[in-house]
N, C-alpha and C positions, 0 to 999 in steps of 0.2 A: 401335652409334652412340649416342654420348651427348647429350644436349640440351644443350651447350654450343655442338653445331656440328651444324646443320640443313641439310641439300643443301648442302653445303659453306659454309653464311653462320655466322656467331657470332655470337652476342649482338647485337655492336654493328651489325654487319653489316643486322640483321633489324630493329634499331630505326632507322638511316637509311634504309631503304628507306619506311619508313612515314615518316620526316618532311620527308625528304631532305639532314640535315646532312650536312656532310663528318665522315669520323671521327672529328678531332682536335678536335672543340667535343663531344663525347659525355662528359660527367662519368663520371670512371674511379674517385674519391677513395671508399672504403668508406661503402656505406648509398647514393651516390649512385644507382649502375645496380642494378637489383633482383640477384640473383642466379638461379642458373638455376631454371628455373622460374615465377621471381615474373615481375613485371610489368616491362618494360623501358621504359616510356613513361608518368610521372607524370600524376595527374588534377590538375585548378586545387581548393586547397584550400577557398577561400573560395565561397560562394555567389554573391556582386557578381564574381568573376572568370570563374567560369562562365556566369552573364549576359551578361557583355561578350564572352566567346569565342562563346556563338550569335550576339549579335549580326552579330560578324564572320563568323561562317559563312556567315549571311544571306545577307550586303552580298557576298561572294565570290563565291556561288554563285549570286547574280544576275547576276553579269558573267560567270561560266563558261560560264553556260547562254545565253548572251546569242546569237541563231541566226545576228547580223550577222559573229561571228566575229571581231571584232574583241581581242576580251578572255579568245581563249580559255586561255592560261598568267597567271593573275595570281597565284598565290602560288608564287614557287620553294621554300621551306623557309620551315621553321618548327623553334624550339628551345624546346622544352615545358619547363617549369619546374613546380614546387610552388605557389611563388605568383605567377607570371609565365609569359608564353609573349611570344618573341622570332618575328616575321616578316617573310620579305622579299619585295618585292613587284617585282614583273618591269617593267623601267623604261618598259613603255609602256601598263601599263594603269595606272599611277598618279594621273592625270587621275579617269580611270571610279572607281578604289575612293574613294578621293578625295568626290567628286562623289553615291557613296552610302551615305557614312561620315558625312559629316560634316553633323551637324543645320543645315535649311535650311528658311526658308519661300518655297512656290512656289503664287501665289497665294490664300494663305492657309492654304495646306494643310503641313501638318509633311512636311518627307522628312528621311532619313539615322535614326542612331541617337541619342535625345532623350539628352540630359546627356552626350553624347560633347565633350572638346573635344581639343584638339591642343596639343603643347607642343613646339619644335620645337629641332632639338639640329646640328650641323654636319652628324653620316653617317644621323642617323634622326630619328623621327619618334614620342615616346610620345604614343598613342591612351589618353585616361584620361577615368575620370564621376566627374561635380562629385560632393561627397558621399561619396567613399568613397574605397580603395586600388585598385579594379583598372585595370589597364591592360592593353596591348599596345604595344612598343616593333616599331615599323614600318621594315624597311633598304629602300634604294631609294627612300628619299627624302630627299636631301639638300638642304642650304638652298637652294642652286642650281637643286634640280628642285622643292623645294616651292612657290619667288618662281613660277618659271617655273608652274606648276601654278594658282596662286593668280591671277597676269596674265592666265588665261585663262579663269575661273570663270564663270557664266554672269550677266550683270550684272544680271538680271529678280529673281533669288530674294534674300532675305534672310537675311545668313549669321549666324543664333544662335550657332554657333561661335564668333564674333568680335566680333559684340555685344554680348554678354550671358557674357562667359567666365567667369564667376567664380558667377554663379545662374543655375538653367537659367527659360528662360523659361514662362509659366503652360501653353504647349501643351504644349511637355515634358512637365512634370508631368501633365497627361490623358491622353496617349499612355503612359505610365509606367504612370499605377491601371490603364489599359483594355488592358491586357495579360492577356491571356488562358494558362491552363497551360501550359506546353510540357516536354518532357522537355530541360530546356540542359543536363543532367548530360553526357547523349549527343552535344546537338549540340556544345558543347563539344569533348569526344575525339575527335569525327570531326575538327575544324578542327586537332588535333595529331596526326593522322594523315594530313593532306590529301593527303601526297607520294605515297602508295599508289595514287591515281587517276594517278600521272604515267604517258600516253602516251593519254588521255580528250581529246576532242577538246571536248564540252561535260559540263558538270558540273551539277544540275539538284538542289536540296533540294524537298522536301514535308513541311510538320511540322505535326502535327495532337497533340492534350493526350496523347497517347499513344507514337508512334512516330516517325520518323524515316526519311521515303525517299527516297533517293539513287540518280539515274539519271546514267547518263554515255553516252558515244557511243565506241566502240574501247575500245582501252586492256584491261586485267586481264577474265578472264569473272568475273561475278557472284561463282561457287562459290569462286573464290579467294579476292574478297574479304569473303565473309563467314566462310572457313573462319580468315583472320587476323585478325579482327575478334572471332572469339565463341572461339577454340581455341588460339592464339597466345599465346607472354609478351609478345606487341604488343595483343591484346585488349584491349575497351574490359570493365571488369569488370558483371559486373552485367547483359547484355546479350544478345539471344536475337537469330536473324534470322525472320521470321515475314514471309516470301515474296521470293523474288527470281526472275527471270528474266534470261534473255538469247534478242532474235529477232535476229538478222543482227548488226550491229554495237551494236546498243540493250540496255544493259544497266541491274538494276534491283537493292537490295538493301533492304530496310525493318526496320531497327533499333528494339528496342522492348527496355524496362528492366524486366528484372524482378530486383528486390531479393531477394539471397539466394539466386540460382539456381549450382548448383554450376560448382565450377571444371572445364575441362576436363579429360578424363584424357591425352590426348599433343598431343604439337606436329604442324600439318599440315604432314609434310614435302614430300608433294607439291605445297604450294602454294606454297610457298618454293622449291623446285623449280623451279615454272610461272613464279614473279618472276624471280627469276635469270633463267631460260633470257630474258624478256620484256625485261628491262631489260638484258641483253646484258654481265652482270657480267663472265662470263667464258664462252669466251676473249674479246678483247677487241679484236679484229677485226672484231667485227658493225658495228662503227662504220668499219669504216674505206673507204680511200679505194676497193676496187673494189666495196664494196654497195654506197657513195652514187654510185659511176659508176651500175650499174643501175640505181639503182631513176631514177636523173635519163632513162636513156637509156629507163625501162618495161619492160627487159628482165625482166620480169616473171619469168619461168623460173627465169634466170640468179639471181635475187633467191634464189626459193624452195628454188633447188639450194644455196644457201649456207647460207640457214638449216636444212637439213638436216645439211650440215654441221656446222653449230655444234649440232647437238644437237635441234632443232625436229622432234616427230615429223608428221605429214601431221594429225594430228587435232587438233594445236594449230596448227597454223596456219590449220585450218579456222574453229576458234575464235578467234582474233586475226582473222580477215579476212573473217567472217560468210560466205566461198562453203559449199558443199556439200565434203564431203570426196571425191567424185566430180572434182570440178572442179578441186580442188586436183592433184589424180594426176593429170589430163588437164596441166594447165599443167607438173607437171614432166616431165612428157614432150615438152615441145615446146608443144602447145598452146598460141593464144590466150585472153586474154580476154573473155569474148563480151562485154561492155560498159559504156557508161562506169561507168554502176553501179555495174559490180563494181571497176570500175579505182578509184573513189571509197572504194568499198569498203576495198580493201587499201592504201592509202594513210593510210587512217582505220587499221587497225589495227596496220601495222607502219610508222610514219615512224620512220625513226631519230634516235635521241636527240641531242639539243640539247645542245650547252656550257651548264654552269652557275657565275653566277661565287662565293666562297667569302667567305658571312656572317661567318665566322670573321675572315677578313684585316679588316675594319672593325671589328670588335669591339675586337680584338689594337692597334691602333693607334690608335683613335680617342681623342681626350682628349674628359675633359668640358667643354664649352661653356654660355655662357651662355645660361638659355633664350629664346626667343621667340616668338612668333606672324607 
């Protein structure tokens, strides 16, 4: 087998899982997609563009992690660029990123991210800091959902965004010097990686002048994703994991930069493996219409005897749905689930995949408009 094609994914295959484009927005043109081996997922060239992508990590993984639940899919894709990254944001947490993006004083206190402003376009939304080139061009916000977004801001705070667009105001600037080290090279990459957490029920940042730790609920075990994180042509370069866990569904990985640390020696095919089988690449029935009868009716069994079928051995599914592998054997036998717990449990780790709509089609068709606010 050659590294062109991994558990049956290729190249492009293994750089949409981690962003979640569709295929046909994947730059095919020479120099664009690394070759095999190299990196399939460009870093932000600029330092100010790296700034701005933690930022946004931030502000994301505040609403991921959020335990009301409300906000837990807000970034469907993202399209990584050299000197840009394009993102789309799920049209009902618009409101919330919205709300902890955009610079605000709430009595008297700075929220959102300081010299962010908005510039507002007919199908998106570029997110860009006074003073310099970087940005993020936001889909899922349209003039339409932005008025409406905007109608409904909270009328107490003071939007710097909109007062002061053109210089950032004197807090700004404080909040800017009093910034403390952080490693943004990483938080950066992880945010053009974000789609790799899809099927995380919440998504949970920790950043201290050193590492970076990212906790989720379901979704991917740990090992996988720091096996495509640090050994992968998706890898973030440069990057080591230095501790991760998984207890029940609570998973954990802590990303720390070390400069110069060698590149891996092979691609982890088992992990790519474990995605596939997870994201239900193929065959392409895990979606269909008699799992989502089970799992609506709890026939819990009937559920786990599918995914047997489709390839799911008893010990990854122990792992996707935190029971015991004891328990898992019991249930395909007939067995109950002994409680809501656990019934909480596997719902958390095997919900079936979502429709996503295709960043590409606005792209492809959108004309440039005049901007505004």
């Amino acid at each position: 087998m050659t590294t062109q094609r991994i558990a049956g994914w290729g190249r492009i295959d293994r750089r949409c899982r981690c962003t979640g484009e569709n295929q046909r927005t994947v730059p095919r043109q020479p120099g664009a997609l690394a070759a095999s081996g190299g990196l399939l997922i460009p870093s932000a060239t600029s330092a100010d563009q790296r700034e701005l992508e933690a930022e946004i990590l931030l502000a994301v993984t505040t609403l991921t992690g959020a335990r009301n639940g409300r906000a837990k899919h807000v970034v469907r894709r993202v399209h990584p660029m050299p000197d840009g990254l394009r993102m789309e944001i799920d049209s009902a947490a618009v409101d919330s990123f919205l709300n902890v993006s955009l610079p605000v004083l709430r009595d008297g206190e700075l929220r959102g991210i300081p010299g962010l402003r908005p510039r507002q376009d007919r199908e998106f939304v570029d997110l860009h800091m006074l003073g310099g080139t970087a940005s993020v061009r936001v889909y899922g916000v349209s003039r339409t959902r932005w008025r409406d977004a905007i109608c409904h801001r909270d009328t107490r705070v003071v939007p710097l965004w909109h007062d002061s667009r053109d210089e950032m105001d004197e807090r700004e600037k404080s909040a800017l010097r009093a910034r403390g080290i952080r490693p943004v090279d990483v938080m950066s990459a992880v945010l053009r990686r974000f789609a790799l957490f899809e099927g995380a029920e919440r998504i949970e940042s920790k950043v201290s002048a050193r590492d970076v730790e990212i906790g989720w609920l379901g979704g991917p075990r740990a090992e996988v994703i720091a096996a495509v994180l640090t050994q992968s042509d998706c890898r973030i370069p440069g990057v080591i994991v230095d501790g991760g866990e998984c207890h029940g569904v609570r998973r954990m990985v802590r990303l720390v930069a070390v400069p110069g640390s060698a590149d891996p020696p092979a691609q982890p095919e088992w992990a790519w493996a474990e995605l596939r089988i997870d994201s239900g690449a193929e065959p392409p029935n895990r979606d269909s219409e008699v799992v989502r009868t089970a799992w609506v009716r709890s026939d819990i069994t009937q559920l786990f005897l599918l995914l047997r079928k489709l390839g799911m051995t008893k010990k990854q599914i122990a792992a996707r749905t935190g029971l015991p592998e004891a328990s898992v054997r019991e249930i395909l036998r007939g067995g109950p689930v002994q409680s809501d717990r656990e019934l909480a449990a596997i719902a958390s780790g095997l919900r079936p995949p979502e429709d996503n709509s295709d960043m590409a089609a606005v792209e492809s068709t959108q004309t440039e408009g005049k901007q505004c606010i």
